[in-house]
Backbone bond lengths (Angstrom), bond angles and torsions (degrees), N, CA, C in turn:
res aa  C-N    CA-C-N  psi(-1)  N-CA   C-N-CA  omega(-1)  CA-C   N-CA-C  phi
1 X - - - 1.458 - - 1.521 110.90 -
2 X 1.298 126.37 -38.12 1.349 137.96 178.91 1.104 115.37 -70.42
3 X 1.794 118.05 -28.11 1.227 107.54 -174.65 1.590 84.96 -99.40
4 X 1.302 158.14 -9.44 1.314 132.84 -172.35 1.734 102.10 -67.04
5 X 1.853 105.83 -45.50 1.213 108.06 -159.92 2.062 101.74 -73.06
6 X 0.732 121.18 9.90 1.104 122.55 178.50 1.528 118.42 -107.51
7 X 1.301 106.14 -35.17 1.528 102.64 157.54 1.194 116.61 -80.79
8 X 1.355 129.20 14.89 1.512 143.44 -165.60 1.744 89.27 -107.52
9 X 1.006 91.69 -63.41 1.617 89.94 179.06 1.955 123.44 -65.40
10 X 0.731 69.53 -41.17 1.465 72.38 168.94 1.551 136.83 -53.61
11 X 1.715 93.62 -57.11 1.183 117.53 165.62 1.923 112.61 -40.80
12 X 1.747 97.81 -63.91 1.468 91.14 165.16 1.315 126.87 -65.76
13 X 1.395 138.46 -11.60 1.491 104.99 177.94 1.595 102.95 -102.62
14 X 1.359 123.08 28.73 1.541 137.16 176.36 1.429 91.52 -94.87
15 X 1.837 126.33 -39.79 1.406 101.45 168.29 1.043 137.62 -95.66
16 X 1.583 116.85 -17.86 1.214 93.40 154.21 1.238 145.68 -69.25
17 X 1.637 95.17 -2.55 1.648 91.79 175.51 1.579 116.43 -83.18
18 X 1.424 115.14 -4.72 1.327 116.51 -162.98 1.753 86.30 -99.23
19 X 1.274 144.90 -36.29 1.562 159.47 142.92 1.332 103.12 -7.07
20 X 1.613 98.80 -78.94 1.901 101.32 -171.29 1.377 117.71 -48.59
21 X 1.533 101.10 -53.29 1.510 106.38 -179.42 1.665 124.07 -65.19
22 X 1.446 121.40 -18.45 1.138 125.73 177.95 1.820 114.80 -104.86
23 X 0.788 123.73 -40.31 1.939 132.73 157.34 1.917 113.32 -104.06
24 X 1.064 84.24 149.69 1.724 120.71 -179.26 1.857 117.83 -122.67
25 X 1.465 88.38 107.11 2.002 91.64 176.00 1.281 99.89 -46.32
26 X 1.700 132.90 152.22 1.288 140.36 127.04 1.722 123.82 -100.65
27 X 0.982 97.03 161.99 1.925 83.72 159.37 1.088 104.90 -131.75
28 X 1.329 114.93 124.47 1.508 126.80 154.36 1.889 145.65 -105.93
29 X 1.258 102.27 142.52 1.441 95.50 -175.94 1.360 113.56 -60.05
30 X 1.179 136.39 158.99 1.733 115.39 172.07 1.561 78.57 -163.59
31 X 1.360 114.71 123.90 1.187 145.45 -162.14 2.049 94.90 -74.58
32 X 1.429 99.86 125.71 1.864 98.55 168.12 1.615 127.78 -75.12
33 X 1.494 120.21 165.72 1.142 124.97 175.02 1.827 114.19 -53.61
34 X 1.205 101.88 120.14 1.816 105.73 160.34 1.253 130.55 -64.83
35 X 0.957 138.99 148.86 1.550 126.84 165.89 1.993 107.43 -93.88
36 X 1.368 104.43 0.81 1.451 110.43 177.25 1.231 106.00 -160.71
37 X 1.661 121.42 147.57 1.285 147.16 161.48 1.542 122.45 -65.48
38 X 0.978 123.64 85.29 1.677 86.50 -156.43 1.630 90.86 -110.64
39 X 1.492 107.88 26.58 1.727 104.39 153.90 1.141 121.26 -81.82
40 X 1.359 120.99 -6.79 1.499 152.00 146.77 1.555 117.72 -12.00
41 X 1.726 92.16 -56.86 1.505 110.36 -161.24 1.692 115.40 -113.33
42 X 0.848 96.71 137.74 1.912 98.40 -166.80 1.678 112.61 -88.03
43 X 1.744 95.78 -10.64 1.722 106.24 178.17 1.705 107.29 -132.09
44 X 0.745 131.98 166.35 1.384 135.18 129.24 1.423 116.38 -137.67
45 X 1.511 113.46 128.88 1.288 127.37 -175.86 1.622 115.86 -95.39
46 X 0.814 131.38 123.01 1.592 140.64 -170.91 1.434 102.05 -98.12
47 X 1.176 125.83 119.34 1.445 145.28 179.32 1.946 111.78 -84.33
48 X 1.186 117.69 127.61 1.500 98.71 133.16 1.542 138.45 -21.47
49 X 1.409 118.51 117.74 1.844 97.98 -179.13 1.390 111.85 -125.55
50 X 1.129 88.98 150.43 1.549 109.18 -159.87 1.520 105.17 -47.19
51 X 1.681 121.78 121.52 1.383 109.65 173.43 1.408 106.82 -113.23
52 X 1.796 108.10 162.46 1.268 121.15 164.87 0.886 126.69 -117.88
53 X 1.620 119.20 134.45 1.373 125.76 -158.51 1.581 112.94 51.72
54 X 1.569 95.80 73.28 1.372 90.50 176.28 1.933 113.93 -72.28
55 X 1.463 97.09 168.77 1.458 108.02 167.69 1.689 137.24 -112.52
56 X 1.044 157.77 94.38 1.371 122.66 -115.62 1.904 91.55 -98.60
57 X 1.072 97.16 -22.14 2.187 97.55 175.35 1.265 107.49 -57.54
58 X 2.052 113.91 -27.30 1.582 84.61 -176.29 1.885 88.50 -143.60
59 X 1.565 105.00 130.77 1.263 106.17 167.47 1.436 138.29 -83.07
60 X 1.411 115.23 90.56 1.418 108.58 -164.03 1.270 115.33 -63.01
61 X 1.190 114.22 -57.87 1.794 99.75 -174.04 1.466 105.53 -53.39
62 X 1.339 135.27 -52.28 1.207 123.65 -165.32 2.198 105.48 -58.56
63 X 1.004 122.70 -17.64 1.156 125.20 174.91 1.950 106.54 -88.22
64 X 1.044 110.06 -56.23 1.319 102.79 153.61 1.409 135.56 -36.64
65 X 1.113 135.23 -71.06 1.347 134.33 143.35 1.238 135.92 -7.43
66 X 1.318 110.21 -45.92 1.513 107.81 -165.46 1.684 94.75 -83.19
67 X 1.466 85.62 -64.75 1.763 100.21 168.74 1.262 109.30 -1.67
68 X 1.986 112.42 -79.50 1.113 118.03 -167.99 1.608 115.29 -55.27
69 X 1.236 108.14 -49.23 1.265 106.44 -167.04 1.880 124.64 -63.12
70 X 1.690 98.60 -27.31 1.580 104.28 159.75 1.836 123.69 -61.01
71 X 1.550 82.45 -39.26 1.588 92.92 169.29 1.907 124.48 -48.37
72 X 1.482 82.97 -52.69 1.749 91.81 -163.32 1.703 88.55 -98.01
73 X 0.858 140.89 39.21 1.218 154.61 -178.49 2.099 113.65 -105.09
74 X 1.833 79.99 -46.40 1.512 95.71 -174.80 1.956 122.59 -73.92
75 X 1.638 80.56 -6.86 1.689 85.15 -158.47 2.130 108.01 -141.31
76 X 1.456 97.32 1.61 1.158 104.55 173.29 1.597 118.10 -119.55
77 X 1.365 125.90 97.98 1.134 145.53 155.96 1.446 135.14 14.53
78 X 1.956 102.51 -45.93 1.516 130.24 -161.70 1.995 78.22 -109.57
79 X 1.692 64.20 172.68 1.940 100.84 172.35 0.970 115.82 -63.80
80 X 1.343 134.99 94.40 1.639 133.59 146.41 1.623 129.42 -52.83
81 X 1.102 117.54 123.19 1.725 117.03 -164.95 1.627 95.30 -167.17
82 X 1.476 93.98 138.67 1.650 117.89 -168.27 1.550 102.41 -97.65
83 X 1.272 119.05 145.51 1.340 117.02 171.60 1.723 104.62 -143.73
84 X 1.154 100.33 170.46 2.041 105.17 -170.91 1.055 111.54 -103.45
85 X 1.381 139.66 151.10 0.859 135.73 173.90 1.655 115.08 -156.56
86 X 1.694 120.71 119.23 1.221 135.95 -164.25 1.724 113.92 -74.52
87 X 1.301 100.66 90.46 1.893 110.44 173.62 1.239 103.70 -43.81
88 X 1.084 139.76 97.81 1.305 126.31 -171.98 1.741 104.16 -133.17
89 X 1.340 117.26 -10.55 1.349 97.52 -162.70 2.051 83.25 -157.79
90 X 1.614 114.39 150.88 0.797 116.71 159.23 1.377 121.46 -44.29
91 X 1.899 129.52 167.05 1.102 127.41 148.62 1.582 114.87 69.48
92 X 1.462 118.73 0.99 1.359 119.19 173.97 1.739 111.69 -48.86
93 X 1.340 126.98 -71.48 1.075 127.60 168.28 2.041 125.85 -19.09
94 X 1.071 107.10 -42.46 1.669 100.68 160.43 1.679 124.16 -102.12
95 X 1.665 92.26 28.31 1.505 95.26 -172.81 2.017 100.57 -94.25
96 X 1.156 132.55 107.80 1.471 139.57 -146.53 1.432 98.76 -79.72
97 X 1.651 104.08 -53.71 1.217 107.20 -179.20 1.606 129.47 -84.30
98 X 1.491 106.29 21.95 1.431 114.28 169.84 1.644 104.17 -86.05
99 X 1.548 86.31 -77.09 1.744 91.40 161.13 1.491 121.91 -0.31
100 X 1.453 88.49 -90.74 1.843 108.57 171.43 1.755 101.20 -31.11
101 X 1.254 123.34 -54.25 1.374 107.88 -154.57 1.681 97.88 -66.53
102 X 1.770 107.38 -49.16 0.837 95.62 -169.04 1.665 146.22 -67.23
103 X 1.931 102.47 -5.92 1.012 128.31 -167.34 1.556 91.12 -93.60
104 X 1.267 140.77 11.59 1.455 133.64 -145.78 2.008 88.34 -98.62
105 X 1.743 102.76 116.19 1.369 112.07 -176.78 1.398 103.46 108.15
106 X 1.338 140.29 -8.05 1.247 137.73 -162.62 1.616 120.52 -153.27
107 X 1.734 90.72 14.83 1.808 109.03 -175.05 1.128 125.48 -41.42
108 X 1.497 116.10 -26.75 1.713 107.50 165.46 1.337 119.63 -83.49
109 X 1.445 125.87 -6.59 1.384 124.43 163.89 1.900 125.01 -46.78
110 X 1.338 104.86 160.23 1.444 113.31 160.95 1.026 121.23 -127.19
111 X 1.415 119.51 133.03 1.368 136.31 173.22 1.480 120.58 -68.73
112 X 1.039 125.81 126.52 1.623 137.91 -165.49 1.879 105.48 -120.43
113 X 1.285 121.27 85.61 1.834 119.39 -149.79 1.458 95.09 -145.68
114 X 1.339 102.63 171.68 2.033 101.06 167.27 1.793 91.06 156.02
115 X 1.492 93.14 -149.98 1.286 101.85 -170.60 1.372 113.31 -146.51
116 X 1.351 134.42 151.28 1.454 132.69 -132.87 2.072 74.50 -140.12
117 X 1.365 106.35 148.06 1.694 133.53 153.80 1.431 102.88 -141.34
118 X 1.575 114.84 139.33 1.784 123.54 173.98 1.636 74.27 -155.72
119 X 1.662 97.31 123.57 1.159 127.24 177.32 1.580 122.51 -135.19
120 X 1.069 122.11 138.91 1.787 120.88 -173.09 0.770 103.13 -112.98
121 X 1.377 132.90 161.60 1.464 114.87 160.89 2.094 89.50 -155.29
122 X 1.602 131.10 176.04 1.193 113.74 -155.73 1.849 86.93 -141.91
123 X 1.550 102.63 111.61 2.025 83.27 176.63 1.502 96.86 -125.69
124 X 2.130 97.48 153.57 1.132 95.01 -154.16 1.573 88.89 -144.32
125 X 0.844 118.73 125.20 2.033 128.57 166.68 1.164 120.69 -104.11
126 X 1.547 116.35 158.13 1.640 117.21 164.15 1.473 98.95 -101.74
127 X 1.476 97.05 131.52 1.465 118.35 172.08 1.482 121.51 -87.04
128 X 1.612 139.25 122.03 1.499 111.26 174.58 1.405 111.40 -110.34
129 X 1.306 109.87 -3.78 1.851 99.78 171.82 1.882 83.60 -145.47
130 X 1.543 93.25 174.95 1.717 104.68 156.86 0.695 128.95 -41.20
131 X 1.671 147.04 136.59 1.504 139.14 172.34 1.636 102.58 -153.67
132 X 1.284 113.34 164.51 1.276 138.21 -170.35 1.424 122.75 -117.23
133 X 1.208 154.41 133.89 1.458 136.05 -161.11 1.530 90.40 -165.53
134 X 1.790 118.87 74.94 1.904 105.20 179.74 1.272 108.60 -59.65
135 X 1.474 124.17 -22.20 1.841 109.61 -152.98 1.300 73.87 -102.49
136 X 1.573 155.64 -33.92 1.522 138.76 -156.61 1.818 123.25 -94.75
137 X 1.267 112.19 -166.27 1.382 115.01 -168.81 1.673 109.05 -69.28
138 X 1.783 106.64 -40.08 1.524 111.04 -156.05 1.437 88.03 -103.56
139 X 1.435 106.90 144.04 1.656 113.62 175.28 1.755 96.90 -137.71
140 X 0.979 118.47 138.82 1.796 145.72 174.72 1.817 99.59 33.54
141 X 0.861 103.21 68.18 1.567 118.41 -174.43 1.748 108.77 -84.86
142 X 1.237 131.58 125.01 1.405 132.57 167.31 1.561 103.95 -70.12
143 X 1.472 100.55 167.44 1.622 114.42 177.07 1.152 103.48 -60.49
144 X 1.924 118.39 135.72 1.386 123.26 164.08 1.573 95.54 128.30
145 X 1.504 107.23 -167.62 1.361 117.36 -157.19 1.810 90.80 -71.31
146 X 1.559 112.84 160.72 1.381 115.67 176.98 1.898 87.12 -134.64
147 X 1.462 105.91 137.07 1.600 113.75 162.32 1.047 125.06 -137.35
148 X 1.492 124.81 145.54 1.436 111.80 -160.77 1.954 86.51 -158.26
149 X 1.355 92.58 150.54 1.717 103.09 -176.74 1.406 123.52 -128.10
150 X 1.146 124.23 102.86 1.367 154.11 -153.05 1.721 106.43 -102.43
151 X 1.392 94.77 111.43 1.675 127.04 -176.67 1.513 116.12 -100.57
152 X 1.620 109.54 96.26 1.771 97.59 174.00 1.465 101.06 -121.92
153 X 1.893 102.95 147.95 1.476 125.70 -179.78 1.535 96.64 -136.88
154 X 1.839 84.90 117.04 1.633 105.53 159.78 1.187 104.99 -109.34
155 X 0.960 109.38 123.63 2.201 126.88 161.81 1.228 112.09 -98.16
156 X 1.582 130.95 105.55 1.510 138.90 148.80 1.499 101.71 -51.69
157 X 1.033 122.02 136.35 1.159 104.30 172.96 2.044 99.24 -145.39
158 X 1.136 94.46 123.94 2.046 106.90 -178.60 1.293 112.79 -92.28
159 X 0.821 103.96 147.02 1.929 110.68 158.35 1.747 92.94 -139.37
160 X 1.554 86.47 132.95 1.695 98.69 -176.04 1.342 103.79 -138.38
161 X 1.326 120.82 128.89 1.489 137.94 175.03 1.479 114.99 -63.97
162 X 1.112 133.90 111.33 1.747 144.52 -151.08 1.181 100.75 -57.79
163 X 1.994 103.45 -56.26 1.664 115.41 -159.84 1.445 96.07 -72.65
164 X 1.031 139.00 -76.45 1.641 129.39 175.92 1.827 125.03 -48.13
165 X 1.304 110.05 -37.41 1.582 107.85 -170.08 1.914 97.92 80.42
166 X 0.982 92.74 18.97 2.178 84.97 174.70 1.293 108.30 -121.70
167 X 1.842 93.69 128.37 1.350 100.85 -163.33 1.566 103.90 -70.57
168 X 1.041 110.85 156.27 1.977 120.07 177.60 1.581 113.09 -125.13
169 X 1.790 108.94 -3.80 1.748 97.95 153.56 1.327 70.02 -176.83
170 X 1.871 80.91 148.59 1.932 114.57 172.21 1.409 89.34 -147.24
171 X 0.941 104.06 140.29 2.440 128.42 175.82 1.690 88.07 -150.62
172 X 1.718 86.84 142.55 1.588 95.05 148.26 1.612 114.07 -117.29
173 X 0.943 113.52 149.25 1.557 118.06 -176.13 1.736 100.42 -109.86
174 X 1.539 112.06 148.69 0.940 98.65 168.31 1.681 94.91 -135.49
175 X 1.390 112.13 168.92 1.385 121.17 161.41 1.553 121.48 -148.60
176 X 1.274 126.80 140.03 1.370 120.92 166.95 1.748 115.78 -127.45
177 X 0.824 99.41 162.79 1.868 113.60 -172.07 1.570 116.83 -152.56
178 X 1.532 112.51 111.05 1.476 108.29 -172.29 1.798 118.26 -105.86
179 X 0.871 129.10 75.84 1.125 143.48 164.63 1.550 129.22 -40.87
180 X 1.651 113.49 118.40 1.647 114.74 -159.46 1.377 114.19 -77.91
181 X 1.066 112.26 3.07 1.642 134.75 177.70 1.693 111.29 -90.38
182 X 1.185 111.44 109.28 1.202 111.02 -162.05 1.888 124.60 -102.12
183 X 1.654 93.47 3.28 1.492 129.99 144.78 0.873 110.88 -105.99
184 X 1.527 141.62 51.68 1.284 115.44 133.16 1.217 143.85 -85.18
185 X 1.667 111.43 148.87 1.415 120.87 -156.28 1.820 109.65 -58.18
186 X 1.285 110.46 126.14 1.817 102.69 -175.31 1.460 112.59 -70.96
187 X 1.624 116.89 -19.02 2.225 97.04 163.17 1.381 89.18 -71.42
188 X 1.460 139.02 -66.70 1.407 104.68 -152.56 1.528 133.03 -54.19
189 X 0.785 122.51 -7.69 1.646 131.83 168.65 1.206 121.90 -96.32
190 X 1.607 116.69 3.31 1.333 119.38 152.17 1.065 97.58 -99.57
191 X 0.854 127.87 -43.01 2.309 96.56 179.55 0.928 111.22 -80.66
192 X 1.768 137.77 -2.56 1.349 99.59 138.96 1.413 145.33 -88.22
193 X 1.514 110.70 12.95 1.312 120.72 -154.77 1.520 91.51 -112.73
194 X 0.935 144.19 -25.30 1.721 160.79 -157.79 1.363 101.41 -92.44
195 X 1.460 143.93 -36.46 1.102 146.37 -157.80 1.374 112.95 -82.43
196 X 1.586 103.05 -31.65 1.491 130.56 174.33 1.513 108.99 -69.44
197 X 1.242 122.83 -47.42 1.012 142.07 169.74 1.783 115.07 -57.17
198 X 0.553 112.78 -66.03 1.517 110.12 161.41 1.433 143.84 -26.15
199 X 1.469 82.80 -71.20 1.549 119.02 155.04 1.837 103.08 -26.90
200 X 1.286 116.09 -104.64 1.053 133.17 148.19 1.397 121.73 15.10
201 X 1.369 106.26 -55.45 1.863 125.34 -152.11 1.851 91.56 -94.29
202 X 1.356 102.31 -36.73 1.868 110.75 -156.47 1.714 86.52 -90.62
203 X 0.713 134.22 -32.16 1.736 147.86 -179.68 1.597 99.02 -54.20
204 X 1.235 98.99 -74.54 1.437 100.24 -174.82 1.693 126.39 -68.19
205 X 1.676 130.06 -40.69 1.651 111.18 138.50 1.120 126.69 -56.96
206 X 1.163 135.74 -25.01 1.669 120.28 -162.04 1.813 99.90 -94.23
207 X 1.408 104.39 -29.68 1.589 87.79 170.64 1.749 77.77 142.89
208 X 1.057 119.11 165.15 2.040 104.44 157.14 1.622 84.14 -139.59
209 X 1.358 112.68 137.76 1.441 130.67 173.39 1.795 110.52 -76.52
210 X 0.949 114.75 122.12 1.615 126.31 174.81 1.390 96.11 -117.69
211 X 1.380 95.12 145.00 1.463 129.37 -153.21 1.840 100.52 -105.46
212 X 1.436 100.78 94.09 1.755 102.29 179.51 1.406 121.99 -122.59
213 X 1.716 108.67 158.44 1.405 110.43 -173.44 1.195 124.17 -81.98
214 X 1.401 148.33 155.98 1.542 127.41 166.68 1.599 90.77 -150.86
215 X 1.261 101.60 -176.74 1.373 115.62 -154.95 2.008 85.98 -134.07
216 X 1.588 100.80 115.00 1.890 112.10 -179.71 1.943 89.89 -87.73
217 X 0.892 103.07 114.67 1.744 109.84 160.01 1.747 112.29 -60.35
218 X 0.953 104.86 130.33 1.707 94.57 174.37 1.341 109.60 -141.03
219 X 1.517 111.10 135.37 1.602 125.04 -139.37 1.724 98.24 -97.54
């Protein structure tokens, strides 16, 4: 029995030794599955998106927008071009034949549209000694009131096919960021909260590259 398991062992480290010396690990990027082509499309048009609770000091979609479009600007091939579009009525987004109208002259285009939330909100505790909280809002706080101001951004975000008006991907993204500053300015916490968002959003059409091992044969 001792001697089987020993020629057992053996046997294996005879291949890996014959392994090392004949293949070499690499790592390679190898780009992920899309849920869209968008070499497909010779335009994509970037919409106004629908906001809630707008603000009139700061225009989000119009800051959104551009954003995006510098973004997908850097890495998409076709014509980028913004167009308007009047929120006017619930349920626009599964309306086919709006789309259509509006895509009418530009049917192989894609629509780039959705809907925007930037929300604040202000939380505040009584503290009676020092405390620590890594996963929570308040971190090394003295005795007394503690305040802290909490920033969330959800992005709907569509892609809609011109010639049909049928959408071919909708995600919502969300992000939040709590900041110990309890004036802080509400654009600055959208650019930092948006970047994440992006990230995220451009990852998943453009492909997101995962980082894998393989084994180079060498002759």
């Amino acid at each position: 029995m001792r001697k089987s398991k020993f020629f057992l062992v053996a046997a294996c480290l005879l291949q890996f030794a014959c392994v090392s010396e004949s293949a070499r690990k690499v790592k390679l990027q190898i780009p992920g599955p899309s849920p869209i082509n968008l070499a497909e499309y010779p335009e994509v048009a970037i919409t106004n998106f629908r906001v809630e609770e707008e603000r009139p000091a700061f225009d989000i979609s119009h800051e959104l927008v551009d954003d995006l479009a510098f973004e997908l600007g850097r890495e998409y091939k076709g014509n980028v071009t913004i167009r308007t579009v009047a929120w006017d009525r619930d349920g626009l987004l599964e309306d086919k034949a709006f789309w259509k109208d509006l895509g009418a002259g530009a049917e192989k285009a894609l629509f780039l549209t959705g809907g925007v939330r930037y929300t604040q909100e202000v939380r505040k505790a009584m503290i009676d000694g020092d405390m620590k909280e890594i996963d929570g809002p308040f971190k090394t706080v003295k005795k007394g009131l503690a305040e802290r101001r909490i920033f969330n951004l959800v992005l709907d975000v569509c892609l809609i096919r011109a010639g049909s008006g049928e959408i071919v991907f909708r995600k919502e993204y969300k992000e939040t960021r709590t900041f110990p500053n309890p004036n802080q300015p509400f654009s600055f916490a959208f650019y930092e909260l948006l970047p994440r968002i992006k990230k995220k959003f451009f990852r998943t059409i453009l492909g997101e590259e995962r980082g894998q091992e393989r084994y180079l044969i060498l002759k």
